[in-house]
C-alpha positions in Angstrom: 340.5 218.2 118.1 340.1 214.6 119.7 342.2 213.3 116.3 344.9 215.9 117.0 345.1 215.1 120.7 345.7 211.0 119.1 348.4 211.9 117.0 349.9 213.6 119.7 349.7 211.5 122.0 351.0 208.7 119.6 354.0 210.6 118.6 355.1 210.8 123.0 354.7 206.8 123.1 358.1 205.0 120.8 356.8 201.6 118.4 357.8 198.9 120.6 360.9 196.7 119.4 360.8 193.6 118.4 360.8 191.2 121.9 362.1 188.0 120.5 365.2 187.1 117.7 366.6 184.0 116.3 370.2 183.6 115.6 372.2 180.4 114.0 375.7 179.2 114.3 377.7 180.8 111.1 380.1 180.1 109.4 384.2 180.8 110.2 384.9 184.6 110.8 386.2 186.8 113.1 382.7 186.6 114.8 383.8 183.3 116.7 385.3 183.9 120.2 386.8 181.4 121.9 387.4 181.1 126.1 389.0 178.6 127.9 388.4 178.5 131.9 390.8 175.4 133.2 389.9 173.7 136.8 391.7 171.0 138.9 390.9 167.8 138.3 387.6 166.3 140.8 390.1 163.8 142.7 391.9 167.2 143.2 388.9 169.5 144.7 388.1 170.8 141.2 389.6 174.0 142.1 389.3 177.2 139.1 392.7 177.8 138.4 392.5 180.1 135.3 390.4 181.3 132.5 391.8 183.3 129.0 390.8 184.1 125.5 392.3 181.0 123.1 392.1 181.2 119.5 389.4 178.8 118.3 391.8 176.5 116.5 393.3 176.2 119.9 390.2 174.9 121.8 390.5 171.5 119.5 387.4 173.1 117.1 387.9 173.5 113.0 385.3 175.1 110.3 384.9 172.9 107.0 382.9 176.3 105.4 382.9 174.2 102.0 380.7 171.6 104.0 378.6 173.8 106.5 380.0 172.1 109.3 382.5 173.0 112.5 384.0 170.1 114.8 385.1 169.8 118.7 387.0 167.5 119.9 387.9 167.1 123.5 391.1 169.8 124.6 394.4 169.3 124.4 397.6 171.0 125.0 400.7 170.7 123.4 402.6 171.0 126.6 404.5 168.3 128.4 405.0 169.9 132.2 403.3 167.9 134.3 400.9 170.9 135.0 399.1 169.4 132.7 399.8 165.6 132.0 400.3 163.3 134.9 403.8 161.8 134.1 404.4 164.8 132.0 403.2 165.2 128.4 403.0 162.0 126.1 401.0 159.3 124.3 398.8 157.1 126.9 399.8 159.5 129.7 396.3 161.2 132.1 395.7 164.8 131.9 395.9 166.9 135.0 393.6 169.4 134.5 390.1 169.4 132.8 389.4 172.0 131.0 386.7 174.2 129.5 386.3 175.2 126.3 384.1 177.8 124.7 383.2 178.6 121.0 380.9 181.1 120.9 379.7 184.4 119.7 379.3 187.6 121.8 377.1 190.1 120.7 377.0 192.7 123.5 373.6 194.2 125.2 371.4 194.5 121.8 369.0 192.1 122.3 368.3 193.3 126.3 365.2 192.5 127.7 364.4 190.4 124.7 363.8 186.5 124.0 366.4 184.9 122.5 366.5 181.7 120.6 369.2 179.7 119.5 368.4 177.2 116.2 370.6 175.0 114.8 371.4 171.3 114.2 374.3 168.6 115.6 374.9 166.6 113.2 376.7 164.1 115.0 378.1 163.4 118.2 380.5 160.5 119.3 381.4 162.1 122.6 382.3 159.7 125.7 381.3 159.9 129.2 384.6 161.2 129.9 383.5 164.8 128.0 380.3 166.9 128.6 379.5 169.0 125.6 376.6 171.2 126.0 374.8 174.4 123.9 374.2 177.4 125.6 373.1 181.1 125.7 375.0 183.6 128.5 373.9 186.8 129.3 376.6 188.5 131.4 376.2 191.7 133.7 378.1 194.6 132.3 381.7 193.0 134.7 381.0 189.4 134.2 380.4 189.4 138.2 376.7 187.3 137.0 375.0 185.7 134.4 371.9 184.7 133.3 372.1 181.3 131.6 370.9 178.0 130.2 372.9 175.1 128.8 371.6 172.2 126.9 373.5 168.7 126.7 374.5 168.3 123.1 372.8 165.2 121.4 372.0 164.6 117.5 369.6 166.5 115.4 367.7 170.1 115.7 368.0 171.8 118.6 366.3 175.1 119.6 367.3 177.1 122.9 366.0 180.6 124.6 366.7 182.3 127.3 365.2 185.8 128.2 367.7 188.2 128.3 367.9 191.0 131.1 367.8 194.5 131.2 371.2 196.4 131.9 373.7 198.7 130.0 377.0 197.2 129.3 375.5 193.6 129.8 377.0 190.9 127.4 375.3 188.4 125.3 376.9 185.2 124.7 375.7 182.2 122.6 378.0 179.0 121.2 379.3 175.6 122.3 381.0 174.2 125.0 383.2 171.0 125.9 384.4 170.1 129.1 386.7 167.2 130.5 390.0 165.9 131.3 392.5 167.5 128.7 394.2 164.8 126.5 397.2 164.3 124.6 396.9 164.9 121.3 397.6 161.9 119.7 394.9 160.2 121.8 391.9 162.2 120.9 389.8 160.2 118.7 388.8 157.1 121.0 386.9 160.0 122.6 384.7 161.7 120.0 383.7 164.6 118.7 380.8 166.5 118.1 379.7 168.2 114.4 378.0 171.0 113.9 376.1 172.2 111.5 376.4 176.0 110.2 374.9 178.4 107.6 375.8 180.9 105.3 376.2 184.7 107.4 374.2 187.3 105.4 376.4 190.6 105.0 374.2 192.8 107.7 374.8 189.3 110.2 378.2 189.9 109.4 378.5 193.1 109.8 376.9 192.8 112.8 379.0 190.1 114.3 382.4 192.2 114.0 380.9 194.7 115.6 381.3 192.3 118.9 384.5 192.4 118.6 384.7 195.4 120.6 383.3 194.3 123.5 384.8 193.1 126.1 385.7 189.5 125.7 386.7 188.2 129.4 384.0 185.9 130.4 383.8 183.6 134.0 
């Protein structure tokens, strides 16, 4: 009888998930979100003046898949208003806006509640003081009204970064790169750097996983 009252008592009481996961930075796919949030300059107040989903090519970041590697360089925008360039848009001319971008993957409220650690290596960085590239792990609330995060300045080699997720339906887990700085005209890029990243191979259930994300919601603050 006491055995019985065991096994029944087990079968009330759930196996406890798994409270910590790793993930890595993949290769291109449809798994890669990119944001960009663009702000006033400093000598201007610094202002938020608006945020959007971009296209990752558009954030100034490429995937070499044949070498396991992506690249960001600082952001730039094709346009010549003055919006953006002080003078208007042209070689040598300031930007007028810095701006924000974000590569990153969102994988929705599955790992709630759980640790969750980010792996993976920089392979090189060449980025000035005029940029700040940094790693990080978001976890939005369910409307992007809060997050929970940690960022990590970017610098050369491994890196590994966690964050404890929270508890909450709806919530919205974010993991990837950012850069940050005055936009630049796009012939003037390379006297400020870039940063190289290194990526691995997605297994098929990672993948499958991944575009499942894309049916969350992908505004982020």
């Amino acid at each position: 009888m006491k055995n019985l009252m065991l096994v029944a008592i087990a079968a009330l009481v759930p196996m406890s998930a798994a409270h910590a996961v790793v993930v890595t930075a993949p290769t291109s796919g449809p798994q890669w979100l990119g944001y960009m949030n663009v702000f006033e300059l400093p000598a201007n107040g610094g202002g938020f003046v608006f945020g959007s989903p971009w296209g990752t090519a558009d954030l100034n970041s490429s995937f070499d898949d044949a070498n396991l590697r992506i690249t960001m360089s600082p952001n730039t925008i094709g346009d010549p208003n003055p919006f953006w360039y002080q003078g208007g848009g042209a070689p040598g001319n300031p930007g007028n806006k810095s701006m924000e971008a974000n590569l990153y993957i969102e994988v929705g409220d599955i790992y709630n509640g759980q640790t969750v650690t980010f792996n993976g290596t920089i392979i090189s960085t060449s980025v000035t003081s005029a940029h700040v590239a940094r790693i990080f792990i978001r976890d939005f609330a369910s409307d992007f009204s809060s997050s929970n995060d940690i960022f990590v300045p970017v610098t050369a080699g491994a890196f590994s970064v966690s964050l404890n997720t929270l508890v909450g339906a709806g919530r919205h887990l974010q993991y990837g790169f950012q850069m940050k700085g005055e936009n630049v005209w796009f012939t003037d890029t390379a006297p400020f750097g870039n940063v190289v990243i290194g990526t691995v191979p997605a297994p098929a259930s990672a993948g499958l996983l991944a575009l499942g994300g894309l049916f969350v919601a992908r505004r982020r603050r």
